[in-house]
N, C-alpha and C positions, 0 to 999 in steps of 0.2 A: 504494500500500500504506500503511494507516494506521499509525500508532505510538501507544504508550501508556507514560506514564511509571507504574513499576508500586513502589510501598513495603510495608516488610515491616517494621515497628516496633516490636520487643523488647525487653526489659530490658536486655541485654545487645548487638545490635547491629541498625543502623539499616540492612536489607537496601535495594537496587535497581536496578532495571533499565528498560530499554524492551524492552516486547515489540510485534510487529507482529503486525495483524490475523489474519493465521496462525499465530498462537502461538508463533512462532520469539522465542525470545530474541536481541537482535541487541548488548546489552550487559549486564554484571551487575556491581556491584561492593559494597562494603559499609563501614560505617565504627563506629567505638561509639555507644552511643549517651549513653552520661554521664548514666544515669538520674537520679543523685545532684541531678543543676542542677534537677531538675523539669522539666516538662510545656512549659513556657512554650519554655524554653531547648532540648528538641527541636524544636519549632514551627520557631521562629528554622534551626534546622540544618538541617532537612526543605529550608523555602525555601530555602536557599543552597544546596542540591544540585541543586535541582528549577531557580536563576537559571544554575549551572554548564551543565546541560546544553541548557537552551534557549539558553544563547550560543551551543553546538554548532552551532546550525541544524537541530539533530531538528524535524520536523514533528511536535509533539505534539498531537496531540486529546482528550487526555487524562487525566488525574490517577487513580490507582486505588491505593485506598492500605487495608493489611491490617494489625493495630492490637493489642496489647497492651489489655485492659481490657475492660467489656461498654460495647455501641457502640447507640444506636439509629441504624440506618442510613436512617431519613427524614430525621433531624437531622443527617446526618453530625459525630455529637458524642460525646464520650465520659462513659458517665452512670453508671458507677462504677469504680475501681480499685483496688487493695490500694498499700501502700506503698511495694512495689518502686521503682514513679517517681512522687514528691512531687506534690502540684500537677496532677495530670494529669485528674481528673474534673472535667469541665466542659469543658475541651477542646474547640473548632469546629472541628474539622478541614476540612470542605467551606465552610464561611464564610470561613473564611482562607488557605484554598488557590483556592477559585472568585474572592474577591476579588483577590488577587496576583495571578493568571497569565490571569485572563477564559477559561478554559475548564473542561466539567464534573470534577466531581472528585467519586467516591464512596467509600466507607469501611463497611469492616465488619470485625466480630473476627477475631484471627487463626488462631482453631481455625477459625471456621466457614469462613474463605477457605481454611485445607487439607483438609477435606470437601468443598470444591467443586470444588476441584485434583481431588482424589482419584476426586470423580463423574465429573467433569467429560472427564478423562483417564488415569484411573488405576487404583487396584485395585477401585475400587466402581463404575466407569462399566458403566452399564446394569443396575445395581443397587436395589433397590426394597425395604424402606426402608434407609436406610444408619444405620449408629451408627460416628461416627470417633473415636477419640480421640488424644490426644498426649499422650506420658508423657513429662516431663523433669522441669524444679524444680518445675512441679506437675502438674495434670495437669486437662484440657479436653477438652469431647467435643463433635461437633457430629453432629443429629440430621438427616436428608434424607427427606425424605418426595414423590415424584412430582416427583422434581428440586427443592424448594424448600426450604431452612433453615427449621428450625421454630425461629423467632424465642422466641416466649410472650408474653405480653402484658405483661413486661417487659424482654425484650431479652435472656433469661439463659435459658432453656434448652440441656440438655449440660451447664448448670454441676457435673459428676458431681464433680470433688473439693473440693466442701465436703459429698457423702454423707457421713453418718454411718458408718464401720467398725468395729462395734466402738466401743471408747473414744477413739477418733482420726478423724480422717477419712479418706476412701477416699485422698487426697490426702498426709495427712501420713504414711499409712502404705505407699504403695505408688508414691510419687515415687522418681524415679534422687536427687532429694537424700534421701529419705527413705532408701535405700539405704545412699546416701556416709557418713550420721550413724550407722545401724546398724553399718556397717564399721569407719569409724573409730571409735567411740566401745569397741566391742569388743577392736580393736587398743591403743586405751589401755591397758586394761585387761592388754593380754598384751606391751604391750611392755620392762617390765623382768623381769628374770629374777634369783633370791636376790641375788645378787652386783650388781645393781643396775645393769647393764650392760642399755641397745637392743639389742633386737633384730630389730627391723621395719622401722625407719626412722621417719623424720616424720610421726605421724601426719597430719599438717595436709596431706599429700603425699597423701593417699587421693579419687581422683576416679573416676568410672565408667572411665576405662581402664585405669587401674592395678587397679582391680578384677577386672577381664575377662583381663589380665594374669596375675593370680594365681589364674584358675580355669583359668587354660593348667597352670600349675602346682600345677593341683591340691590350690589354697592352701585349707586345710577350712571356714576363715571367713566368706569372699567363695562357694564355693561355696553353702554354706549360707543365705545372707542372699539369693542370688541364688534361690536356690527359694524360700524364703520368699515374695520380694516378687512369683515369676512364681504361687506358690499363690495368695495374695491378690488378683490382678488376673485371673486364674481367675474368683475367686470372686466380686469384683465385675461382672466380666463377666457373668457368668452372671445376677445379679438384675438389670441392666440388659435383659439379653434377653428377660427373662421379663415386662418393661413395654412396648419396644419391638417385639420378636419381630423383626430385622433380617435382610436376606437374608446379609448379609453386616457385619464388622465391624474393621474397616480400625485398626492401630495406625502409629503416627508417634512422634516425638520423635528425638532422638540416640541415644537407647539400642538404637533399633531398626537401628543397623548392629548390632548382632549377632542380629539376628532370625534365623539358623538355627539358634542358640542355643536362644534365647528363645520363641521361638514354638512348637515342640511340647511346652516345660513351661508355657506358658499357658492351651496347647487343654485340653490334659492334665487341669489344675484346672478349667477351664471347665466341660469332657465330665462331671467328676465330678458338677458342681454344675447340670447341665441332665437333665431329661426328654429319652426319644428323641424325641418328638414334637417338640420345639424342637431339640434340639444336632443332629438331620440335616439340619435347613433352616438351619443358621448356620455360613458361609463365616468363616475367620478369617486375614485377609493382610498382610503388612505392607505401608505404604502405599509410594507407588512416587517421589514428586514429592520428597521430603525439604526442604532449604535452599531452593528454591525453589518448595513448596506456597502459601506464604505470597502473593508475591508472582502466580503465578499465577492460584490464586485469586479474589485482588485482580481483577484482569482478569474474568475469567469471572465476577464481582458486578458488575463496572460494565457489561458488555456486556448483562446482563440486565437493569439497572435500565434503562440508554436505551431497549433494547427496550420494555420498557413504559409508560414515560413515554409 
């Protein structure tokens, strides 16, 4: 039975696992990732995980590694990224992982490795064409057409949040941060009372839980801002369908543990914003792989790149 050393590489944490050729995870663990140090300095950390567990004695055949940034995955290289981690475009990731450990090593972005989770084994398997997206600090879509990522002929299609929405982008207006800044920033505003006395608490203390929190509670705020942001991603949904025409259209991110929530006020705005002719042939599920799309993914890109090598 083969093994596969599988990475999952975020802003926020450096996922991993080995999975075997049956897709069994047989370890998973995680650590930060210290975007702060730059690109260079995950590199250095990536290897020291990847020398940890080859002391194990894992029989690894493999490197499969799912990446924050847009990726051309011929180069396995990173060929552009926002600022979130310093330093990080330019990036060789399969040069200096295939160099270190003398086995193959592939890479591709991390929306489009949870589209392929999601085809692959999940809520879009056997689905034709697929639109995935992941809403969290921003927000990524990956496009599946006859089983295959539609790349573009620069490495960035799906890039759907930097759409224009309005005067913002689909992104800055319809991310869980774009959310957090709505909530909190309105709480600001309500949190003294004449007498100059708190009465909400910190608002610095406002995160998608505490939000979700306060629509248990019926809080008018968080209710509010939470339709809001599920009208608008409705609405974005719906012009993406109308380019794509998906059979189905798979959401992801954190926010989507509350998908029973969330999800019949997204159809909801969607339905409004589609033709029957489209809104009856468009499926809308939340995705099923979560914390480890990423890294599975990863796997099911490298299993296909060898295959056609």
């Amino acid at each position: 039975m083969s093994e596969y050393l599988c990475f999952d590489i975020g802003g926020t944490a450096i996922k991993y696992g080995i999975v075997t050729s049956e897709e069994v995870f047989v370890m998973k663990d995680q650590t930060a990732t210290h975007s702060e140090r730059g690109g260079p300095a995950i590199v250095s950390r990536v290897e020291e995980i990847a020398s940890e567990i080859f002391s194990k004695g894992y029989q690894i055949e493999g490197i499969c590694l799912s990446t924050a940034g847009m990726v051309d995955p011929s180069e396995g290289k990173i060929i552009h990224a926002n600022g979130n981690i310093p330093d990080y475009t330019g990036v060789e990731w399969k040069r200096c992982l295939e160099q270190r450990f003398r086995i193959p090593c592939s890479v591709e972005n991390d929306v489009y490795c949870a589209g392929l989770a999601e085809y692959g084994s999940g809520a879009a398997a056997g689905k034709n064409p697929v639109l995935c997206l992941t809403i969290g600090t921003g927000i990524g879509g990956c496009i599946i057409i006859d089983g295959k990522v539609l790349h573009g002929c620069g490495c960035s299609a799906g890039s759907v949040g930097y759409l224009k929405f309005g005067p913002a982008t689909f992104e800055a207006d319809c991310s869980t941060a774009a959310l957090v800044r709505r909530v909190t920033a309105r709480k600001q505003a309500d949190t003294r009372t004449e007498s100059g006395q708190t009465t909400s608490g910190p608002c610095s203390a406002w995160d998608g839980k505490r939000i979700f929190e306060g629509i248990l509670k019926e809080d008018a705020v968080c209710v509010e801002e939470v339709d809001r942001m599920c009208e608008n991603i409705g609405a974005g949904l719906a012009n993406l369908c109308y380019i794509i025409n998906p059979e189905v259209v798979v959401l992801g991110g954190g926010i989507m543990a509350q998908a029973n929530y969330l999800l019949p006020k997204i159809r909801c705005a969607m339905d409004q914003n589609l033709v029957p002719a489209v809104r009856t042939h468009t499926e809308l599920r939340p995705a099923v792989h979560q914390n480890q799309a990423g890294m599975l993914g990863a796997f099911y890109h490298f299993r296909e790149e060898r295959l056609t090598v």
